[in-house]
C-alpha positions, 0 to 999 in steps of 0.5 A, spaced: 376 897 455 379 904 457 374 909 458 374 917 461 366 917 463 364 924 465 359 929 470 358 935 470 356 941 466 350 944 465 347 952 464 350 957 469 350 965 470 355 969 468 360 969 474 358 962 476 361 956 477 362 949 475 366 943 476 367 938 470 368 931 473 371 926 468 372 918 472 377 913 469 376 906 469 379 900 465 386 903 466 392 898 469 395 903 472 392 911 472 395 916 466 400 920 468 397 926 464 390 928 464 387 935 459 381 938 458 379 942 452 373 945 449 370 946 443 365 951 442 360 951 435 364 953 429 371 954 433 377 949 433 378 945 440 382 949 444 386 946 450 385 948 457 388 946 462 394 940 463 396 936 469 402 930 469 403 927 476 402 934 480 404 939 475 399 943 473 399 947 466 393 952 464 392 956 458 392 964 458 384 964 457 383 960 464 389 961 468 386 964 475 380 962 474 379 954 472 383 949 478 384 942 475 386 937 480 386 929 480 384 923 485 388 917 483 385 913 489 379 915 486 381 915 478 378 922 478 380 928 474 377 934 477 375 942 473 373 947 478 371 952 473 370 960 477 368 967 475 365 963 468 363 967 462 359 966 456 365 966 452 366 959 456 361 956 452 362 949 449 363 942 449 369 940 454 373 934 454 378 930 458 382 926 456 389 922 457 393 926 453 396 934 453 398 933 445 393 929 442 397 932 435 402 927 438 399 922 444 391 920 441 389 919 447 383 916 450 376 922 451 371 922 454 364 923 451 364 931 453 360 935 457 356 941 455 357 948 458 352 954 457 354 961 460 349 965 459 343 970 464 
């Protein structure tokens, strides 16, 4: 059984930081591309950050101030998180897809994020 465990997340102040861990098991053979999205309450998800192999992909709102990384000895996907808003509020996701309009991809259960004095 394939799964995407997260760690991570919690409440931070404006301009904190945080790292949102998301661990993979069950996989024959690590995923090659890994995302992360949010969702904040009565928002669409929004896709944040994408890495194939070790090309990197960030969306505008996070570009400069989010890192993903990935360890695949350690079948681990990483989201530093710096400089972070109250507009960064919500529920983020790793996931094995970058599109998952096209490629469903297997999610993790989501990790609340809260930014906010």
């Amino acid at each position: 059984q394939v799964q995407l465990v997260q760690t991570g997340g919690g409440l931070v102040q404006p301009g904190g930081s945080l790292t949102l861990s998301c661990a993979g098991s069950g996989f024959t053979l690590m995923p090659e591309t890994f995302g992360w999205f949010r969702q904040a309450p009565g928002k669409a998800r929004e896709r944040l950050s994408c890495i194939t192999g070790s090309e990197t992909y960030y969306e505008w709102p996070v570009k400069g101030r989010f890192t993903i990384s990935r360890d695949n000895a350690k079948n681990m996907v990483y989201l530093q998180m710096n400089d972070l808003k109250p507009e960064d509020t919500a529920l983020y996701y790793c996931a094995t897809t970058c599109r998952p309009g096209v490629v469903p991809g297997t999610w993790g259960q989501g990790s609340q994020v809260t930014v906010s004095s």
